[in-house]
C-alpha positions in Angstrom: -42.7 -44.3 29.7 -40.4 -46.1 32.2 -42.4 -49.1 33.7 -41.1 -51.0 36.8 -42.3 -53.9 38.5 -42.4 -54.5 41.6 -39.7 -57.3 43.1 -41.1 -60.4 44.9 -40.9 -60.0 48.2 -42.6 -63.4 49.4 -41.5 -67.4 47.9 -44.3 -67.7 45.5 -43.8 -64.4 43.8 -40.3 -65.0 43.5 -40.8 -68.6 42.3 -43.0 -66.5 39.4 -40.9 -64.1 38.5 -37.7 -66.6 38.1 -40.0 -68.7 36.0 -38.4 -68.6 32.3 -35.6 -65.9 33.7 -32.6 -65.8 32.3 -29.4 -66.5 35.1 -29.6 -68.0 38.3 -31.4 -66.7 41.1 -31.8 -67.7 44.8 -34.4 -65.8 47.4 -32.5 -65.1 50.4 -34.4 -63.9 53.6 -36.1 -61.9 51.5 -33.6 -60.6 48.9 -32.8 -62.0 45.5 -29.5 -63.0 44.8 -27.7 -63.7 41.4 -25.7 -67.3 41.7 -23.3 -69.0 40.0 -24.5 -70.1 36.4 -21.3 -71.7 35.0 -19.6 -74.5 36.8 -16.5 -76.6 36.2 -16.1 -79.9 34.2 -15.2 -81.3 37.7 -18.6 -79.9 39.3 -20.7 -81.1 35.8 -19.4 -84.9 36.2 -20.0 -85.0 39.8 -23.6 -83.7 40.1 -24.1 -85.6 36.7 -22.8 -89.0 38.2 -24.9 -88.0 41.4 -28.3 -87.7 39.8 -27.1 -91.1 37.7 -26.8 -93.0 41.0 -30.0 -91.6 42.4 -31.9 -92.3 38.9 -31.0 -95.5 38.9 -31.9 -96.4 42.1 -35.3 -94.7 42.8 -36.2 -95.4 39.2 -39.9 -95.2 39.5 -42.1 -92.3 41.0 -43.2 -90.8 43.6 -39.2 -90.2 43.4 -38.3 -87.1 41.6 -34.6 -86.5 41.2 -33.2 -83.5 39.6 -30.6 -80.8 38.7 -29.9 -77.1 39.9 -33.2 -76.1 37.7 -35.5 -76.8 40.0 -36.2 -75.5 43.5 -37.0 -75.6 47.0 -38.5 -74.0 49.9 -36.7 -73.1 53.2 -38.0 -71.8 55.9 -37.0 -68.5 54.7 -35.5 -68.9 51.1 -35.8 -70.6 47.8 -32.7 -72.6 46.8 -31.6 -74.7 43.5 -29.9 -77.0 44.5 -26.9 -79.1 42.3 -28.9 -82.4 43.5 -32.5 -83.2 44.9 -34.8 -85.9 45.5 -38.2 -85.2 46.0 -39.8 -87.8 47.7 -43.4 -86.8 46.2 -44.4 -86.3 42.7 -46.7 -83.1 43.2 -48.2 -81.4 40.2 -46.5 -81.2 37.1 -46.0 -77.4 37.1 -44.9 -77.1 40.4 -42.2 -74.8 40.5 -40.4 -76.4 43.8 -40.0 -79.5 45.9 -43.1 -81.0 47.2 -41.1 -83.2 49.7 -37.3 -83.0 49.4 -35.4 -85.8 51.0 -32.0 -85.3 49.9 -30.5 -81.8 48.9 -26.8 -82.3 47.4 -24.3 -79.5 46.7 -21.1 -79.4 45.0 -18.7 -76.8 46.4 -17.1 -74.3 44.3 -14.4 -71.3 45.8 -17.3 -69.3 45.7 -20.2 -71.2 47.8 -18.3 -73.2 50.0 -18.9 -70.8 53.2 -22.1 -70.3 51.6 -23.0 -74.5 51.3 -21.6 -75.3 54.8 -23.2 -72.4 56.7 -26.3 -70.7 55.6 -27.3 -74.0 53.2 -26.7 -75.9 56.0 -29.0 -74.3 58.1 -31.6 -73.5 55.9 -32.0 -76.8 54.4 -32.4 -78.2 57.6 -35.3 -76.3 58.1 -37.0 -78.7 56.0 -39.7 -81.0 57.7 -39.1 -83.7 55.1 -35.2 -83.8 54.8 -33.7 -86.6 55.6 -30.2 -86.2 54.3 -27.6 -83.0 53.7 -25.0 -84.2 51.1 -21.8 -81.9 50.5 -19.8 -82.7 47.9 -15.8 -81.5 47.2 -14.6 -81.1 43.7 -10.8 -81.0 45.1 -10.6 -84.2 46.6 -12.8 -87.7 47.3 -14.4 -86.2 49.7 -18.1 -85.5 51.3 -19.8 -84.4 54.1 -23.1 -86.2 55.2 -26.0 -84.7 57.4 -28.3 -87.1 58.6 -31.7 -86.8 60.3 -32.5 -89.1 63.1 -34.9 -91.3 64.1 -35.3 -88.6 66.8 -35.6 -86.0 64.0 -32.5 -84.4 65.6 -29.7 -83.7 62.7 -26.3 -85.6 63.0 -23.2 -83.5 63.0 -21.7 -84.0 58.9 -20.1 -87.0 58.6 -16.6 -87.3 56.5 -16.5 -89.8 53.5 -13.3 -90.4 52.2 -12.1 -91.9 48.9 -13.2 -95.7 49.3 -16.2 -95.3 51.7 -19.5 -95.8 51.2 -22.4 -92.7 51.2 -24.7 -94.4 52.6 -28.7 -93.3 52.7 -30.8 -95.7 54.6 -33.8 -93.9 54.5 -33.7 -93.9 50.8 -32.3 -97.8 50.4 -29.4 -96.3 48.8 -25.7 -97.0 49.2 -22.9 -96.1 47.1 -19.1 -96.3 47.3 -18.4 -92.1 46.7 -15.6 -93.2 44.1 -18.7 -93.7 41.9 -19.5 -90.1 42.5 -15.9 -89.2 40.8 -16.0 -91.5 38.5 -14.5 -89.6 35.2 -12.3 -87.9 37.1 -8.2 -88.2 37.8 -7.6 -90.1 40.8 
């Protein structure tokens, strides 16, 4: 007897059924889609020098940071991010953000039109967001969203090797060299 289940169709059945799965998953407007599972050494020591940075500056709770394993709610997907701060502790089990304030991706060949469009807008979607951070394994080099005080979202603003990231919001600055720290120059 062949026995199929049915495929989510909303965010909390897909956040159930990629619960324990093996591979990476995203929900797309509806549609799951396989993602990238191995990265580079490049893409490892940046998100890992990232969540470093982040840790050690919103070392206590209700500040959550955390790696591509965990997820978050768009207004019409779920996403796992490289990098996230959730600005609210939630329930142990939850199985995405309660409150995401910062969503960081590394770009790879394969996401960048991806990370800078549909990412982009989706994220943004995201009452709580206060900050879109794009990160380029290439070159020292990032791209910032900001929300306003108005809630309206700045266009991405270019950091460049020996400028500052610089997250007000979150009482966080950083020079992004520290982000590439590890790497050649």
């Amino acid at each position: 007897m062949n026995i199929q289940s049915r495929l989510p169709t909303t965010p909390d059945e897909f956040l159930r059924w990629n619960e324990g799965r093996e591979g990476s998953w995203d929900f797309v407007d509806g549609r799951i889609v396989e993602m990238m599972v191995r990265v580079s050494k490049a893409h490892a020591i940046i998100s890992g020098n990232l969540q470093f940075l982040l840790r050690s500056a919103l070392a206590s709770p209700p500040h959550v940071v955390s790696s591509a394993d965990f997820g978050v709610r768009t207004s019409t997907s779920v996403r796992y991010p490289d990098v996230m701060v959730d600005g609210a502790m939630g329930n142990p089990s939850d199985l995405a953000a309660a409150m995401p304030l910062l969503i960081a991706e590394v770009l790879s060949p394969s996401t960048e039109p991806i990370d800078f469009g549909p990412k982009a807008d989706e994220y943004r979607t995201i009452d709580s967001l206060r900050y879109y951070l794009v990160l380029s394994q290439e070159v020292r080099r990032a791209w910032l969203w900001a929300r306003g005080t108005d809630d309206r979202w700045s266009d991405p603003k270019l950091i460049e090797a020996d400028e500052s990231v610089d997250l007000p919001d979150l009482v966080i600055s950083f020079n992004i060299d520290e982000l590439y720290s590890g790497l050649p120059s």
